[in-house]
C-alpha positions in Angstrom: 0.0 0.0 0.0 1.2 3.5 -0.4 -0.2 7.5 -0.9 -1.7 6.6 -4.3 -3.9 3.1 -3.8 -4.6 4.1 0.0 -7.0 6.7 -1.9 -8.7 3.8 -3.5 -8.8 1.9 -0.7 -10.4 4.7 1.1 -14.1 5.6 0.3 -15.5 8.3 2.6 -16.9 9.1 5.6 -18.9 6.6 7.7 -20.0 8.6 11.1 -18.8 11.0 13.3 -19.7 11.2 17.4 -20.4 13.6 19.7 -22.1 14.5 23.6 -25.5 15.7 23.6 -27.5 16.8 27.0 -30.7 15.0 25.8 -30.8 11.9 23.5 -34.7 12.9 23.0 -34.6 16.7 22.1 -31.6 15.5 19.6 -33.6 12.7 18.1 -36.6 15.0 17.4 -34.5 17.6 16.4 -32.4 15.6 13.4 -35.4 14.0 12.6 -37.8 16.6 12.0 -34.8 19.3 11.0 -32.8 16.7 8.8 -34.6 14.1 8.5 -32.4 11.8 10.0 -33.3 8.0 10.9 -32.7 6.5 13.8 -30.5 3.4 13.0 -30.7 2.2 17.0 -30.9 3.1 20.9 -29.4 2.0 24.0 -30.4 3.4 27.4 -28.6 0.7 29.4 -25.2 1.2 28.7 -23.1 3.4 31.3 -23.0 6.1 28.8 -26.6 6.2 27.0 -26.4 6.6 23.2 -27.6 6.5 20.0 -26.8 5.8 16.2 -28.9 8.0 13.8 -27.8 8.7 9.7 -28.7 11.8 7.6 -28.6 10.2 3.9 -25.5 7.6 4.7 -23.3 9.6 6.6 -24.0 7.8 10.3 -24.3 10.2 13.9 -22.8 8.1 17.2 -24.5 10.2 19.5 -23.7 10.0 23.5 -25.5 11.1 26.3 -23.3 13.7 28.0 -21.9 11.9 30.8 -23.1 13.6 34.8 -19.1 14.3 35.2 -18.6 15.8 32.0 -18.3 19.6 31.6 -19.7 20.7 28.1 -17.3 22.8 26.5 -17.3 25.3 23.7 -16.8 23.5 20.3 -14.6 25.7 18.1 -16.5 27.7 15.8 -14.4 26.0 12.7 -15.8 22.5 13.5 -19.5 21.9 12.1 -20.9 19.3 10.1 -22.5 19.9 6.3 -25.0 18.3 4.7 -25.8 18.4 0.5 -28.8 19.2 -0.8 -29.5 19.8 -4.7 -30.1 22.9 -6.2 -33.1 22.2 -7.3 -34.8 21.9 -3.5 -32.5 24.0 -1.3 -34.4 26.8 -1.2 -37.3 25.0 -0.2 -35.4 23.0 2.4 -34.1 26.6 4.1 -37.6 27.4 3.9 -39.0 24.4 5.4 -36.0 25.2 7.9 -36.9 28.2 9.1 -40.5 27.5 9.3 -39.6 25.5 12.4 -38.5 28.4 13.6 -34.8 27.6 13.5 -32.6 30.6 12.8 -30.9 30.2 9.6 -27.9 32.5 8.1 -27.3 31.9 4.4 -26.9 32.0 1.7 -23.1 32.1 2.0 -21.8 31.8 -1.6 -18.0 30.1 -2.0 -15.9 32.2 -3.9 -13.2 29.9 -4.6 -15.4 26.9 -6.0 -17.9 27.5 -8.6 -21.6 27.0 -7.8 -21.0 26.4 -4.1 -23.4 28.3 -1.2 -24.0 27.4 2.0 -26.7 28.1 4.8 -25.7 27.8 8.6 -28.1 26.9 11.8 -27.3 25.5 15.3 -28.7 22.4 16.6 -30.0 22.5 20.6 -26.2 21.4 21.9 -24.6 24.4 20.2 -23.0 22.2 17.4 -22.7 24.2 14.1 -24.5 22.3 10.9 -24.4 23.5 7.3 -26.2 22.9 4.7 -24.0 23.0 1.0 -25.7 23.2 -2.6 -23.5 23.3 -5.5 -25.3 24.9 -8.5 -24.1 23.9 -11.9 -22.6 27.7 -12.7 -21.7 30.7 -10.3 -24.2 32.8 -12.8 -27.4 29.9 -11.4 -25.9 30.9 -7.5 -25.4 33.8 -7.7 -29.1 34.7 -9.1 -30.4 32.4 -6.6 -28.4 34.8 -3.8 -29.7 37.9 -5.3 -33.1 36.2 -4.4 -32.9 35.4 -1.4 -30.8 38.8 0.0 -33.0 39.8 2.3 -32.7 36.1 4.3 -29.1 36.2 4.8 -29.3 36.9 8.6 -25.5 37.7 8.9 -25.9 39.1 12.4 -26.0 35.8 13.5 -22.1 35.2 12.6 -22.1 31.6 11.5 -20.1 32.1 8.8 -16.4 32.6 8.7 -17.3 33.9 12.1 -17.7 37.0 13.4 -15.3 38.9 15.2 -17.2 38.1 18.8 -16.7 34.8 18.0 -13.4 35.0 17.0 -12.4 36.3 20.6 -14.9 33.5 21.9 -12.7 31.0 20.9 
């Protein structure tokens, strides 16, 4: 094996983990928010936790243990989702209809067609959703749009300069 066939060998991303206060809220929340499935629970173990996927990418989710301080997660570490251009603006949409603060679009201006929308889940951890139009000119009418939703106040993206000193 070596740099070049490891890539072949290698084919994504299977889950990542992380501490939630309540494996409930969070359920409900990536459900209804992402629609996320809930692969399997387990309440007896010493650390409660769950295994939930949005599309195939899988969420090992723990129950924050008692003796566990929650600490700030770095503004630079999120996790993003794709959606197609064709339904993204619906999805914000159906996003903020739940009431969910949303800041976006965020175009990319070093790869073509990319824009991004930001929101927060109930444990503070930074998701994003990516589209990827097929040209800048299809993204960047789309943003023109949508310019009065952008919510950049909120300082999601590229973070703000309170943030910044935050973390």
């Amino acid at each position: 094996m070596d740099s070049t066939s490891i890539s072949k060998s290698i084919t994504g991303l299977s889950h990542s983990g992380f501490y939630v206060d309540d494996l409930d809220r969070t359920i409900e929340f990536y459900t209804k928010v992402l629609g996320a499935k809930l692969e399997w629970r387990n309440d007896k173990s010493t650390n409660p936790l769950i295994k939930m996927y949005v599309g195939d990418f899988g969420l090992s989710i723990i129950k924050r243990p008692p003796d566990e301080p929650k600490r700030e997660i770095p503004h630079s570490i999120h996790w993003a989702y794709r959606c197609e251009y064709q339904t993204i603006e619906d999805t914000i949409n159906y996003i903020r209809s739940l009431g969910i603060d949303v800041e976006g679009p965020q175009p990319h201006r070093r790869e073509i067609g990319i824009c991004s929308w930001f929101f927060m889940d109930p444990d503070d951890h930074r998701l994003e959703i990516e589209c990827k139009y097929p040209n800048n000119e299809m993204r960047d009418e789309m943003v023109e749009r949508c310019k009065d939703t952008v919510n950049s106040h909120l300082g999601m993206y590229g973070a703000d300069e309170n943030k910044r000193k935050m973390f």
